[in-house]
N, C-alpha and C positions, 0 to 999 in steps of 0.2 A: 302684509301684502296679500292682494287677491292672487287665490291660483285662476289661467283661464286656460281650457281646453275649448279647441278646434275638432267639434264632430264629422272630420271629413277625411278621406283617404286623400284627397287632392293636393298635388305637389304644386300647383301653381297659386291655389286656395293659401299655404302655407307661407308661400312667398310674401305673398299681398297681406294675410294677417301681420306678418313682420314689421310690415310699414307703421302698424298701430300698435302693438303692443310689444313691448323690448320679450318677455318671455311668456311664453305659453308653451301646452304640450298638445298630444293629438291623441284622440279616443275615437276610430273608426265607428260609424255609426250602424246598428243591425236593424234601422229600421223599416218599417213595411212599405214600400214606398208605390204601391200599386193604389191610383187616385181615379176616379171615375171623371173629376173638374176636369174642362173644357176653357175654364179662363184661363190663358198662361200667368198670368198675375199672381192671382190666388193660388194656383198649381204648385207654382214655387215656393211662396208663404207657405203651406200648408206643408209641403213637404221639408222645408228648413227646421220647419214645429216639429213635425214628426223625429229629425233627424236630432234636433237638441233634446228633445223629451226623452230619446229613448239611451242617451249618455248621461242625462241629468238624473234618473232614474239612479246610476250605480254609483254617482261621484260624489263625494263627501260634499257636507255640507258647508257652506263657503266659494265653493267653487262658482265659476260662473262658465256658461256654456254657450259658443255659439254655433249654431246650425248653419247650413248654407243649401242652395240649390240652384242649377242654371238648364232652363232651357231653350230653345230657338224656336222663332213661331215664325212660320211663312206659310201663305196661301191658306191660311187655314186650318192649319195642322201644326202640333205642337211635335217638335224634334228632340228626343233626347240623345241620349249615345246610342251611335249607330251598332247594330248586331254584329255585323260581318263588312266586308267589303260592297258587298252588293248595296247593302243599304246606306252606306255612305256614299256612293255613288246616286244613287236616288235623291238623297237629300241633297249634294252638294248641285245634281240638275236643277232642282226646285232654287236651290239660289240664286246659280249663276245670271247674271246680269240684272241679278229685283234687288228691290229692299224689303229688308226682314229685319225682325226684332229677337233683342236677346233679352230674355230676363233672368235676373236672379232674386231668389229670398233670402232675406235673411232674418234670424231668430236670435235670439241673446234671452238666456234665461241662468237669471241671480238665483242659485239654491239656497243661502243664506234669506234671502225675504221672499223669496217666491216669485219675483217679478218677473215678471215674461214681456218682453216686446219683438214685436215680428213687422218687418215690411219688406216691400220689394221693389227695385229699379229696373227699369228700360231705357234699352238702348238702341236704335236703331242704325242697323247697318247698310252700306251701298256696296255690294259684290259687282267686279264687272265681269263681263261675260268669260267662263273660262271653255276653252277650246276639248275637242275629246278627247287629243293628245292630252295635252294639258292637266288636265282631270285623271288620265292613267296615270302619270308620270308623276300626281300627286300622291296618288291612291299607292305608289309602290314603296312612298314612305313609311306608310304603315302612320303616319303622324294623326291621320283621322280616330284611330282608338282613344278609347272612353273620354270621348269628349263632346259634347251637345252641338247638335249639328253637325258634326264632324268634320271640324274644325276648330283649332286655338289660334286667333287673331294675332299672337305675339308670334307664332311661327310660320312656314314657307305660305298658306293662304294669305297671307300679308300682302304679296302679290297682285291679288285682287280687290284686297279692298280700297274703295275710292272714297270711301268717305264713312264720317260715325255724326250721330246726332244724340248724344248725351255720355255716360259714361265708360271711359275707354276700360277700367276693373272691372268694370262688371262684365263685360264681354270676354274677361278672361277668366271671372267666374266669381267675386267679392267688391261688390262695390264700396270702394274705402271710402271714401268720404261721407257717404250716408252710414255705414258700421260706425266708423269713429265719434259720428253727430250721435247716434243712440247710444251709444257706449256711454260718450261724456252726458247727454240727457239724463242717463238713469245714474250718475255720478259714480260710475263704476274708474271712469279715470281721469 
């Protein structure tokens, strides 16, 4: 039986893995994740690469690794986790009432034969307009930390959202149905 490690600290990452594989462990990932890319597509892929590369590096051979990464692109600008409060506030303004996109990457690399495969999903979301109240009384949940855009779809922002145009995982940060399609592709399961 394959061992699979999950190179992410992500507790909702962890959930959604579950859905595809009965067991796996988790190996936080240390890698450099400062990119100069401007595609959010690529941004994600590249950094999922990064993030499985640099666990596949220490894990016995056999193992298989996968990477993950999500960020939010609106107006032009690529949103990861917000620093503080202020800047969640910034970016949940740039939402409220647009549509914006979430992506994620993802990476899977067999250390057994070396194979690597990497892609990434979009998703598009419809935020409706939330009030300034509204936006404090979110922001006092503290719910916006390390989370892309600052916000998780699954919790109290739910409120606003009116609509998704492709996968609803991936917007909480693992697109399963695409992972499980390259998992089973490289006959890993």
């Amino acid at each position: 039986m394959r061992k699979f490690l999950l190179a992410s600290a992500s507790p909702r990452r962890r959930e959604l893995l579950g859905l595809v594989l009965p067991e796996f462990t988790v190996q936080v990932s240390a890698a450099d994740e400062n990119l100069k890319e401007r595609d959010p597509g690529k941004l994600v892929e590249e950094l999922a690469h990064r993030k499985a590369e640099a666990v596949a590096r220490k894990a016995e051979k056999g193992t298989v690794v996968i990477g993950a990464d999500t960020v939010v692109y609106a107006g032009g600008e690529i949103l990861g986790k917000p620093r503080d409060r202020a800047d969640a506030r910034r970016m949940l303004q740039i939402l409220s009432g647009n549509t914006h996109a979430v992506y994620t990457g993802i990476c899977v690399i067999d250390t057994e034969t070396g194979q690597v495969r990497r892609d990434a999903a979009k998703t598009e979301v419809v935020m409706a307009e939330i009030s300034k109240a509204e936006l404090e009384d979110y922001l006092d949940t503290e719910e916006y930390a390390d989370k892309a855009g600052a916000y998780g779809i699954q919790g109290k922002m739910a409120r606003w959202i009116s609509g998704i145009h492709g996968c609803y995982y991936n917007v909480m940060g693992l697109p399963v149905q695409k992972l499980y399609a390259l998992l089973r592709d490289m006959q890993l399961i």
